[in-house]
C-alpha positions in Angstrom: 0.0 0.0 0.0 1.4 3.5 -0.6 2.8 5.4 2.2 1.2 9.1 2.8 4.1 11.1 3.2 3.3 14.8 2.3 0.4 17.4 1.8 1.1 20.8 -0.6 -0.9 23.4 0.0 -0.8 25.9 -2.5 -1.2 29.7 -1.0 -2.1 33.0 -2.4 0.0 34.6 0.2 3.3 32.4 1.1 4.2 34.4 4.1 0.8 34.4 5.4 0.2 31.0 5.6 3.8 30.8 6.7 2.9 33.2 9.6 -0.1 31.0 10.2 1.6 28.1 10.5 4.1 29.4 12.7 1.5 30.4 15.4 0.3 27.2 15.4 3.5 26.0 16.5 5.1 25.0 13.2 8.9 25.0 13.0 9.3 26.5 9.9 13.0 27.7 9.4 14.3 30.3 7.1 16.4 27.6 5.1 13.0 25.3 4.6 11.6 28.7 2.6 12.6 29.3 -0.7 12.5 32.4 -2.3 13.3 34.1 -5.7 13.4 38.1 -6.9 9.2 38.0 -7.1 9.0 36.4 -3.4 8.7 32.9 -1.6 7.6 30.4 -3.8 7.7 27.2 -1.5 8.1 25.5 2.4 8.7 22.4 3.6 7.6 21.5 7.2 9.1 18.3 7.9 7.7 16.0 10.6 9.4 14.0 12.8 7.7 10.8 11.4 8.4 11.3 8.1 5.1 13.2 7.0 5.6 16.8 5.6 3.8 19.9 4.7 4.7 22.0 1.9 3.5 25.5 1.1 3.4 26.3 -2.5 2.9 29.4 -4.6 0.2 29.6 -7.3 3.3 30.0 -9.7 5.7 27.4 -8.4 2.0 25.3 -8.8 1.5 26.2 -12.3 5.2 25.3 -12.9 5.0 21.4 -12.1 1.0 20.8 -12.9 -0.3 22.1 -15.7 -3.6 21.4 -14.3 -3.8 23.1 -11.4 -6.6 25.7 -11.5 -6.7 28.6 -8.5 -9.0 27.9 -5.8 -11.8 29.8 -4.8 -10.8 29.1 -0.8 -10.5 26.3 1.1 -11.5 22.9 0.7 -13.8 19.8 1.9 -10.2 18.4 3.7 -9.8 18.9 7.4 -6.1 19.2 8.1 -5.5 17.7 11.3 -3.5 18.5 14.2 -3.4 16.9 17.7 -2.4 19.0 20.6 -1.1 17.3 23.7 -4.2 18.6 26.0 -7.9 19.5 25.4 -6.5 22.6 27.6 -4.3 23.3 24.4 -7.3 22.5 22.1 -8.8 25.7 24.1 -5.6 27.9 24.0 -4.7 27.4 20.2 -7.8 28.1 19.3 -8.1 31.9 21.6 -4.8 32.4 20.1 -5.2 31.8 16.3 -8.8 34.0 16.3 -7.4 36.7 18.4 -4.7 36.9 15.3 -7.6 37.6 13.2 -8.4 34.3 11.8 -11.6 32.9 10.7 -12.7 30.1 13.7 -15.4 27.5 12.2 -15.8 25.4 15.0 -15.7 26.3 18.0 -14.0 23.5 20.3 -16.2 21.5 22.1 -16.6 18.0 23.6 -16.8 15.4 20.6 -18.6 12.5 20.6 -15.6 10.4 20.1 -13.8 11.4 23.2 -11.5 14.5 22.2 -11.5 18.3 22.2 -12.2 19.3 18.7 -12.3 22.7 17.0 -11.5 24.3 13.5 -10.1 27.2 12.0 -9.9 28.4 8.8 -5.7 29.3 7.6 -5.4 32.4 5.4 -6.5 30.3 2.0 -9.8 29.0 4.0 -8.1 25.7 4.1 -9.7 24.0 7.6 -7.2 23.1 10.1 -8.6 20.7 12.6 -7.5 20.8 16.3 -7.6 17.5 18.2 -6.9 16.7 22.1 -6.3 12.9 22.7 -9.0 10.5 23.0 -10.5 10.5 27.0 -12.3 7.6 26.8 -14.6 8.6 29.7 -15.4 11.9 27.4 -16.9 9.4 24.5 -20.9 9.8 24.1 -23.3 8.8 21.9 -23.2 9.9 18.3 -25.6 11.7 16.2 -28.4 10.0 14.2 -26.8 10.8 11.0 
């Protein structure tokens, strides 16, 4: 089976998104960011167990697919991050919507056991943000 091992994200703005990322906690150093005379074109975010994020420009985009086509904002993909606490779940979200960004979700108790909330990034791509499972937190689902 094929291994998932990285995620593009093509971004109107790369230093937006780059600031974004940051405040959520990203490590994002200035040699993972490469630029040219018009501006930064790409980043790489490199995971620890070997998954990566890359932030693309819409040129760099156009460069290696000729099919890619600009989005109108966001997506139906929840990028997902787990945070060590449902505490954190809480604190990331104050801190990412006091910056001025878009919250969709505010957290709350899920069903399946964790803190949950989302927020939009500055392309209206939504990041998911995920406490651990506590078991003793798990209800009942919804009649879907």
């Amino acid at each position: 089976m094929p291994a998932l091992s990285q995620l593009d994200l093509v971004c109107r703005d790369l230093d937006t998104s780059i600031a974004f990322y940051s405040l959520l906690g990203l490590k994002i150093p200035k040699s993972a960011v490469w630029r040219t005379k018009t501006g930064a074109h790409y980043a790489r975010i490199e995971f620890g167990n070997g998954m990566e994020l890359a932030l693309g420009s819409p040129k760099l985009a156009r460069a290696y697919n000729a099919g890619h086509r600009p989005s109108k904002g966001g997506s139906n993909v929840v990028i997902g991050f787990t945070l060590p606490t449902r505490r954190a779940v809480d604190a990331m979200f104050k801190k990412l919507t006091a910056a001025g960004h878009r919250g969709l979700q505010q957290p709350w108790d899920a069903f399946w056991g964790s803190r949950y909330a989302i927020v939009a990034d500055p392309d209206g791509n939504q990041v998911g943000l995920m406490s651990p499972v506590d078991p003793k937190k798990r209800s009942k689902g919804p009649e879907l």
